[in-house]
Structures are given as C-alpha cells and as structure tokens.
Kinemage of the C-alpha trace (Angstrom):
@kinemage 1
@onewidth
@group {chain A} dominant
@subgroup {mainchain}
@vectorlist {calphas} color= white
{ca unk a 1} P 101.850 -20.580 99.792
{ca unk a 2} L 101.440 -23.812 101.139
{ca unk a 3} L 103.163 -24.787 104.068
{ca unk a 4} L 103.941 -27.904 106.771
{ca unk a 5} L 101.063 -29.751 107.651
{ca unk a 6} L 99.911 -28.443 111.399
{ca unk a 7} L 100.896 -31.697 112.838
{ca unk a 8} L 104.224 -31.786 111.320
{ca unk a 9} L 104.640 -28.075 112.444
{ca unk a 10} L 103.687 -28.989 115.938
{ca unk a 11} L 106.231 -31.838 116.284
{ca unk a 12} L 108.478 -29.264 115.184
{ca unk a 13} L 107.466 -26.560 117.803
{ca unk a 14} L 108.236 -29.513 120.086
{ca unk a 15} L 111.709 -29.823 118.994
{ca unk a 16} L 112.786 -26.915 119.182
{ca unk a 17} L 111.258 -25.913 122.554
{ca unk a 18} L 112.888 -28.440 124.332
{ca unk a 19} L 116.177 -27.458 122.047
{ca unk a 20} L 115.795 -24.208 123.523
{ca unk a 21} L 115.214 -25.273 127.046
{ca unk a 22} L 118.365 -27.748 126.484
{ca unk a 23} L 120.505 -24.860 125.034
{ca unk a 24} L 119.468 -22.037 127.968
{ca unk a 25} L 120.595 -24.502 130.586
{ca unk a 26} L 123.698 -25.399 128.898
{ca unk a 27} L 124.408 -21.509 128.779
{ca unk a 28} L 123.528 -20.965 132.363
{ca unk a 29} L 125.998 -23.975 133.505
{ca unk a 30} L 128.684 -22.367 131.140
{ca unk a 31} L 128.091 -18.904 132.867
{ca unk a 32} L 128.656 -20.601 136.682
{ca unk a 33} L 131.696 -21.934 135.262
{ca unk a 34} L 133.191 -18.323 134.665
{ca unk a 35} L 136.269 -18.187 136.544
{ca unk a 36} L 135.339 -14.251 136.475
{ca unk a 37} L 131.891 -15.152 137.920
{ca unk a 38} L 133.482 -15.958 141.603
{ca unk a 39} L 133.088 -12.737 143.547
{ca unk a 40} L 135.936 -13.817 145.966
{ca unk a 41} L 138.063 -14.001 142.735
{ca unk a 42} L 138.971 -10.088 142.754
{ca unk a 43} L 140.715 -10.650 146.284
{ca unk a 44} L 142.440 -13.669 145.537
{ca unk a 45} L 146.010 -12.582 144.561
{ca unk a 46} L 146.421 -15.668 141.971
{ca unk a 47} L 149.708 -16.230 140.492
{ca unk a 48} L 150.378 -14.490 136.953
{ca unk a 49} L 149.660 -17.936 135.204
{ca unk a 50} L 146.748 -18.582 137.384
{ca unk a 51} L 145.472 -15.118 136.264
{ca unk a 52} L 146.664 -15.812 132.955
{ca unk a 53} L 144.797 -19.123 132.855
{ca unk a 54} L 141.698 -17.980 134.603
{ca unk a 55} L 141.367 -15.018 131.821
{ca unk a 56} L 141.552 -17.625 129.249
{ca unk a 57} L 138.891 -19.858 130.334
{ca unk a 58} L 137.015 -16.671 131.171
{ca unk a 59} L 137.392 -15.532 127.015
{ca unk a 60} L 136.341 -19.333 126.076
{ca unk a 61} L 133.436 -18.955 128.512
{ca unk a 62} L 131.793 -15.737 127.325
{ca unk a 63} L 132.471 -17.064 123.585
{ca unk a 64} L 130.380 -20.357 124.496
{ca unk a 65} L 127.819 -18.561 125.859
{ca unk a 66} L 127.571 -16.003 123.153
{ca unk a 67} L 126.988 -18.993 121.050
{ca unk a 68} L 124.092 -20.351 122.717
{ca unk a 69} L 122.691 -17.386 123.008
{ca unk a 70} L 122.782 -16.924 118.984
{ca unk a 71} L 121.234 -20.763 119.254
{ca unk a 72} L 118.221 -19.703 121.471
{ca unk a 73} L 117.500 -16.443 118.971
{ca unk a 74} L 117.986 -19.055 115.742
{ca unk a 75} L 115.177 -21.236 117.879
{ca unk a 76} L 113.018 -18.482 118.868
{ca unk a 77} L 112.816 -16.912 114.991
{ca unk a 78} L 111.950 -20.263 113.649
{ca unk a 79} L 109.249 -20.580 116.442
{ca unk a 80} L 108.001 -17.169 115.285
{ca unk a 81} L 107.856 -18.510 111.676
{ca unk a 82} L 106.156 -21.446 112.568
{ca unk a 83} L 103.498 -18.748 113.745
{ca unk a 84} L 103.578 -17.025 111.304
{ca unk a 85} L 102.797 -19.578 108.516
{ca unk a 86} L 106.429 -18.943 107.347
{ca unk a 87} L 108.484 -21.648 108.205
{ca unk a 88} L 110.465 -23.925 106.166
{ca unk a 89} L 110.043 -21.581 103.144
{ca unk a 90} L 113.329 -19.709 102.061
{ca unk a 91} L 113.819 -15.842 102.885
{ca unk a 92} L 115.642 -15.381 99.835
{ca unk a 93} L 113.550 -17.008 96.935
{ca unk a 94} L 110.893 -18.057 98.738
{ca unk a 95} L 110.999 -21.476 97.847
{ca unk a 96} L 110.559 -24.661 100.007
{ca unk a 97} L 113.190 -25.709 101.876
{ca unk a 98} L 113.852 -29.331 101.181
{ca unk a 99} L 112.923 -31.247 104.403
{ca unk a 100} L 116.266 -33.005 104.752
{ca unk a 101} L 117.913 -29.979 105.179
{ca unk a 102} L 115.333 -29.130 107.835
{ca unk a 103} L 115.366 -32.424 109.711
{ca unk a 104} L 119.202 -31.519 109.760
{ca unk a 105} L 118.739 -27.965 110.546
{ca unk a 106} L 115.196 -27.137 111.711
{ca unk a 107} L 116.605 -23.204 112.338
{ca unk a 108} L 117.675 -23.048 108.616
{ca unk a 109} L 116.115 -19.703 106.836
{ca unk a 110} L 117.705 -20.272 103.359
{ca unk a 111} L 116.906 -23.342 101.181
{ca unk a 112} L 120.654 -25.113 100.370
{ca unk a 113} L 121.289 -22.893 96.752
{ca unk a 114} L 120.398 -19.752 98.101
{ca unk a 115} L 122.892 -20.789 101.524
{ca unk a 116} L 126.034 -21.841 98.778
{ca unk a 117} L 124.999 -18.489 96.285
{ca unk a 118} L 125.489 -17.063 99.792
{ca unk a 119} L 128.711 -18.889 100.793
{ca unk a 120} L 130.197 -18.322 97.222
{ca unk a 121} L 128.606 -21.207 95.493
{ca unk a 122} L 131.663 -23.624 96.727
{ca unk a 123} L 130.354 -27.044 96.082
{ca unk a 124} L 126.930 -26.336 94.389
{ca unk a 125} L 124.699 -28.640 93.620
{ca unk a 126} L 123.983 -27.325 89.777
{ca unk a 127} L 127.885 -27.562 88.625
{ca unk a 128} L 128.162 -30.981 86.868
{ca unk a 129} L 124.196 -31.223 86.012
C-alpha cells in the first residue's frame, strides 16, 4: 500500500498540530466562559431569568466544548495514522482517499462513496454516470 510522500505527510503533521493547538485553546477559553465555572456563582442569588439565562449559556458551553474535544480526538487519530503508514487510505475499502477531500478534511477516515453509502447514498457521485 502506497501512501503520501513523507514530505507531504509532514506538512500534514504540521497542520494538524497547530489545528490541535488552535482547537485546545479555543476549548479552554470556552470553558472560562462557563457561567457555571464562577465559584462565587452558587452564592449569588440571581434572578430566575438570570438563572435561567446563565443555565442556558452554561448547556451551549459544555456542547461547544464537547465539540472541540471530538475535534482534538479526530486530529490526534489522523496523527496516529500518519504514524502508522495509514493515513489518507479509507477504513472501509481501503482505497485512497482523493486528496481534495483531504485538503478539505485532513481528519476524514472514509473516502467520499464509502462516507454517502454511509449517509444513505443521498447525492452520490455514481447516480447519473
């Protein structure tokens, strides 16, 4: 199985190293904004819509977060395919994934018919060939 040249692949460990380091800080700076994070918050008697308002950003926080943190695993398991000799080949059939998609997606594990047979085939790329 042939694979990325090693130059390619290291521009591509680049990437997504500093993605990662972009993404982790976004997370933390989400995480300070956490209305719920404010250990004076508990004693502060807010208002029911102040409560009410501080539990919603609260639910949008932890949801942000939780999808960074789904980013920085994406990032890390293409960083251990890269290792691995793996990368940019599909899990499903194995095949190359076309490097547009990758350029687009450098996290993506399934080449773009195996990610629509996935999806339900909506849109595929064979109908009207």
């Amino acid at each position: 199985m042939d694979g990325f040249p090693s130059d390619i692949l290291s521009s591509i460990r680049l990437h997504l190293e500093e993605e990662k380091t972009r993404v982790v800080a976004r997370a933390s700076q989400l995480s300070l904004q956490d209305p719920f994070a404010d250990p004076d918050r508990v004693n502060d008697n807010a208002a029911a819509d102040t409560e009410a308002s501080e539990e919603s950003n609260h639910d949008r926080t932890l949801a942000l977060v939780e999808e960074l943190k789904n980013r920085v695993q994406s990032i890390d398991e293409a960083l251990v395919r890269i290792g691995s000799g793996s990368y940019g080949f599909c899990m499903n059939c194995g095949n190359m994934i076309d490097t547009d998609r990758l350029s687009v997606i450098p996290t993506a594990i399934l080449c773009l018919d195996c990610e629509l047979k996935k999806s339900g085939g909506a849109g595929s790329r064979s109908a009207g060939k």
